[in-house]
C-alpha positions in Angstrom: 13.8 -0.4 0.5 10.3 1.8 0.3 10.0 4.6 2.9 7.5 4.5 5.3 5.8 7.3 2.8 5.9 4.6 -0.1 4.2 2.0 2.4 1.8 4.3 3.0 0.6 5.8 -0.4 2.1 2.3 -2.9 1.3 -0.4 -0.4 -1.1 0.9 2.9 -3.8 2.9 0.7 -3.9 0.9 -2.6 -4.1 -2.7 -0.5 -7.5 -0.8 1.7 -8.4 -0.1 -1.8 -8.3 -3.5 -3.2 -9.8 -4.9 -0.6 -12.8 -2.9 -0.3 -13.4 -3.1 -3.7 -12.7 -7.0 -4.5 -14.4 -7.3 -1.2 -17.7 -5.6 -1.8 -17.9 -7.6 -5.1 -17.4 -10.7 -4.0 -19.1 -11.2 -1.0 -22.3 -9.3 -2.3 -22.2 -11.2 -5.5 -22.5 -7.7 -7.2 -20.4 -9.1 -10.5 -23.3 -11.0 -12.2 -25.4 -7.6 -11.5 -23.1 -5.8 -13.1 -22.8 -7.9 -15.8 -26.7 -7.5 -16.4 -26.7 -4.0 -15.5 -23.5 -2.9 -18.5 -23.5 -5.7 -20.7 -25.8 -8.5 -21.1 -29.4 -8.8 -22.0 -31.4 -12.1 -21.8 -32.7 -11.2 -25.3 -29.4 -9.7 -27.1 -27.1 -11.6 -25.5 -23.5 -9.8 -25.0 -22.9 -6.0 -25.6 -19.4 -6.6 -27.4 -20.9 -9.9 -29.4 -22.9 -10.1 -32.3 -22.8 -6.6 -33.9 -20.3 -5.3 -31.4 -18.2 -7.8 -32.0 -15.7 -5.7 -34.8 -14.8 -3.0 -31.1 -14.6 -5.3 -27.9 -13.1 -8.7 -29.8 -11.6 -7.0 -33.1 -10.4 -3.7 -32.1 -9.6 -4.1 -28.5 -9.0 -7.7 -28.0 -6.9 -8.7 -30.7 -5.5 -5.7 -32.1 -5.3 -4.2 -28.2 -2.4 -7.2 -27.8 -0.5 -5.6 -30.9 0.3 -2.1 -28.6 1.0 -4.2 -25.7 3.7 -6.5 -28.1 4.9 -3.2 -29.3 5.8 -1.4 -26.3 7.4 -4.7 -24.8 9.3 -5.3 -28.0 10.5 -1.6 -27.8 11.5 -1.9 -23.7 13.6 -5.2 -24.5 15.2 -3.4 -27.8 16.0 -0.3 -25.5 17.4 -2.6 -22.4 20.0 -4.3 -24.9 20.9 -1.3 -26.6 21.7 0.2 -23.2 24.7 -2.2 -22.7 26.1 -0.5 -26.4 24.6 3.0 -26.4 26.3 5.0 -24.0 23.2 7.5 -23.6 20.8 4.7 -22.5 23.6 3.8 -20.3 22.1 5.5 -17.3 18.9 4.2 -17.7 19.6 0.0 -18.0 18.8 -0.5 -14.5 15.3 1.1 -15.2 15.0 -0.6 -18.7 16.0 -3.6 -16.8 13.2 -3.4 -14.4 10.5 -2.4 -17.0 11.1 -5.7 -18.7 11.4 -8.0 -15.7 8.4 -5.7 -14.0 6.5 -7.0 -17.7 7.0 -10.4 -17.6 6.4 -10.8 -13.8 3.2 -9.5 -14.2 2.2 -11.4 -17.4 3.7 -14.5 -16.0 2.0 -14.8 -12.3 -1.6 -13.1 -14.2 -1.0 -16.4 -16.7 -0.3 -18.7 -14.0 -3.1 -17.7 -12.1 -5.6 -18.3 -14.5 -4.5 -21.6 -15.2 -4.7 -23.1 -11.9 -7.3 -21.0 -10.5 -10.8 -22.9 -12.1 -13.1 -19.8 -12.2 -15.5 -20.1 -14.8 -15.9 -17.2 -17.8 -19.7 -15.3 -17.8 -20.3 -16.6 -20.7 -20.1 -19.8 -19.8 -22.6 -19.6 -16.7 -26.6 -20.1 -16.7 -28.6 -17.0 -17.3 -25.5 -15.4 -19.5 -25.8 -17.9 -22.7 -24.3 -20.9 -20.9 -24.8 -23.8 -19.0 -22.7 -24.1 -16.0 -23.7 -22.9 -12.5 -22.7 -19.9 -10.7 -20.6 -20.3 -8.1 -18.4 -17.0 -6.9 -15.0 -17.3 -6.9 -14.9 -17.9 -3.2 -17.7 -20.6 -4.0 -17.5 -24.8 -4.4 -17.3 -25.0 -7.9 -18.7 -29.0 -8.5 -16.1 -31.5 -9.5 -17.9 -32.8 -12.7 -17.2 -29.4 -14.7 -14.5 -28.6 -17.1 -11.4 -26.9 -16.1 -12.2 -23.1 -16.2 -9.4 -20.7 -16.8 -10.6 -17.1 -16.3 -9.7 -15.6 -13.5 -7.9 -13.1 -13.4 -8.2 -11.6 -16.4 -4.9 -11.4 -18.5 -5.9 -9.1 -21.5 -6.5 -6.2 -18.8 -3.1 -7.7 -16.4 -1.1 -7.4 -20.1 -2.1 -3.7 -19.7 -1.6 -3.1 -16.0 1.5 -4.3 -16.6 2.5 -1.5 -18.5 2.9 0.4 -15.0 6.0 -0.5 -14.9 7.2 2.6 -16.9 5.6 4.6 -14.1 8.1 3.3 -11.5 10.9 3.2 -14.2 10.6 6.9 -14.5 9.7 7.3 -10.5 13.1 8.4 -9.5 14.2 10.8 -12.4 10.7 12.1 -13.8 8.0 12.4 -11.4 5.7 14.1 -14.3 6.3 11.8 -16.9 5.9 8.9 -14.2 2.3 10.1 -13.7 1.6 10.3 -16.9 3.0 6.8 -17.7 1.0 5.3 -14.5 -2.1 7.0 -16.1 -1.6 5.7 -19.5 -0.8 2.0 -18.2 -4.1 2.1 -16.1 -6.5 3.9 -18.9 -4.7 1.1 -21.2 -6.1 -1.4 -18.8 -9.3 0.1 -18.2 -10.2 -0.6 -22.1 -9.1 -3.8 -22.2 -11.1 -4.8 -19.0 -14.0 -3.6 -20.3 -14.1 -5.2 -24.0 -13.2 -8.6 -22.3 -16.4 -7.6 -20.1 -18.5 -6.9 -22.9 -18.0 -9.7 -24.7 -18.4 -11.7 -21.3 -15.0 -13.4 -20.9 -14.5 -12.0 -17.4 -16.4 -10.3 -14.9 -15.4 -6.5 -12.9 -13.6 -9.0 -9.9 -11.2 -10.3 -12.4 -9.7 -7.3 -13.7 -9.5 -5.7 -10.5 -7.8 -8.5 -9.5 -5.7 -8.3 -12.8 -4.6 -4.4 -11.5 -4.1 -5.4 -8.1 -1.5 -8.4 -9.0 0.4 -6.1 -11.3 0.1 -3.2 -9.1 2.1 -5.3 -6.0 4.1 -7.5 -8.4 5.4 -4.1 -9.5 6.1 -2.9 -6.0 7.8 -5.4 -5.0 10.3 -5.2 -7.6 10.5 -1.8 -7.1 11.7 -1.9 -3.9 14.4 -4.3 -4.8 15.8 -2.8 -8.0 14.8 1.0 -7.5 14.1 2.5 -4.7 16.1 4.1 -1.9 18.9 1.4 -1.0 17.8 -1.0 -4.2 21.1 0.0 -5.5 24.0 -2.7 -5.5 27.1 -2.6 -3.2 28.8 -1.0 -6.6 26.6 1.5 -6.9 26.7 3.0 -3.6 30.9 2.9 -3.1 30.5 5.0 -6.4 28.3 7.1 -4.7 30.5 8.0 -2.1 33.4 8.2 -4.0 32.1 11.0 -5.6 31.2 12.4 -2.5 34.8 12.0 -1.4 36.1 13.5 -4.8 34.0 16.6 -4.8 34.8 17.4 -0.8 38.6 16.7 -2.0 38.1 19.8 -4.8 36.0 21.7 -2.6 39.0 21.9 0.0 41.3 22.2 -2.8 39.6 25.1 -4.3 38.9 27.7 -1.8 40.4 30.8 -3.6 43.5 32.9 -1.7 44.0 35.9 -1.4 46.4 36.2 -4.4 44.4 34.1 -6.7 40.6 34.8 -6.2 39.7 34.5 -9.9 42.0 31.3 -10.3 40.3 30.0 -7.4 36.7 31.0 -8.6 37.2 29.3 -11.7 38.5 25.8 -10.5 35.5 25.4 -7.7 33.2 26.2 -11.2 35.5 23.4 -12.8 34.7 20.7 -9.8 31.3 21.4 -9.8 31.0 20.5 -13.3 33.5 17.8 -12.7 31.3 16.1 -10.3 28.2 16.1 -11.9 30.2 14.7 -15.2 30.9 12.3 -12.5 27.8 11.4 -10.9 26.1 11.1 -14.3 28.1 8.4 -15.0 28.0 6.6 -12.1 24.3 6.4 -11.9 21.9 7.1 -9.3 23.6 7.7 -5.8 21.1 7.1 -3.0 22.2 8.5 0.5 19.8 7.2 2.4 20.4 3.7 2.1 19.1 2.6 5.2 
């Protein structure tokens, strides 16, 4: 369950956002100006074709999938070694959401663009191709291929990686941000190679980020987040709330015994964060 300071600054602010932004391009038409404006020209053709094809098709594109592969392969190695390796024990709920977070994204990005019939730029009249423009909120005539293209999934692969910033949410704020900021640069790249060789245009990647972005919520708020945890969870929670009150009444030190009694509070205290450690994450406010 978010709190209502989650709803406001992972649900309230980034939806405005989206819909400003996906808004002011789509109902201005500002992607094929865009497209003109960065990376096509009626006489070269495509910015990241031709000569710049070994960067935006090569280097990002194809060998771009390779780090994405990697750090997947690596979150699914780390999630099954958790249930072995008692020091990744404490983290398989994370790992466990990093990979479902993954294939969510890729999945409902994939699905997307095979169902949605949005045509690539490079396929449309006055980019190289023949096929009229028609918006994505346009009629798109019935005698045309099926068009798979939107949203884009080379830049949703990458937004996907965000999952590792609300993997580490709870435990590491710092290396959270830095995870969010990697995942988004990540994307960033990838959005614009695919632009510049004219696969997609600027609406489909922000719609890429904006998919991942909520699919990601979502799941947080059911796996992570204050009250995610399961009925397991939080009776462990509380009995190590019990134990440690228990030692705490046990160990107030007499009057005959004040170093005895000094040492076995130190001794709880260490007992019970032995014992929270082990029992994971306990959320009090569950509500």
């Amino acid at each position: 369950m978010l709190t209502l300071r989650d709803w406001r600054s992972h649900v309230g602010w980034p939806l405005l956002a989206f819909t400003c932004v996906l808004g002011l391009l789509v109902f201005t038409n500002r992607d094929p100006w865009i497209a003109r404006q960065l990376f096509f020209d009626p006489a070269r053709g495509w910015l990241g074709a031709g000569r710049g094809a070994w960067w935006a098709r090569t280097l990002i594109h194809r060998d771009g999938d390779w780090v994405v592969r990697a750090v997947f392969a690596l979150t699914i190695a780390a999630c099954l070694a958790s249930f072995r390796v008692a020091r990744l024990a404490p983290w398989r709920q994370e790992l466990l959401f990093a990979v479902a977070g993954m294939v969510a994204v890729v999945a409902l990005v994939g699905t997307l663009k095979a169902v949605t019939n949005i045509d690539c730029p490079w396929d449309l009249e006055g980019f190289g191709g023949h096929r009229p423009y028609t918006g994505l909120l346009g009629h798109r005539p019935d005698n045309l291929p099926h068009a798979q293209c939107f949203p884009g999934a080379h830049s949703g692969s990458a937004f996907a990686l965000m999952a590792g910033y609300f993997s580490l949410r709870n435990r590491a704020r710092r290396a959270a941000r830095i995870a969010l900021a990697g995942a988004v640069a990540l994307g960033i790249v990838f959005a614009f190679g695919q632009e510049a060789r004219g696969a997609h245009f600027l609406a489909h990647d922000v719609t890429s980020a904006a998919v991942a972005w909520f699919v990601l919520v979502g799941l947080y708020s059911k796996m992570l987040a204050p009250g995610a945890y399961s009925r397991s969870q939080i009776q462990a929670g509380e009995r190590v709330r019990e134990h440690a009150d228990q030692h705490a009444a046990d160990d107030v030190p007499g009057e005959t015994q004040p170093d005895g009694g000094r040492r076995r509070t130190h001794d709880s205290r260490i007992e019970r964060r032995q014992i929270e450690r082990a029992a994971g994450p306990v959320q009090q406010d569950v509500g």
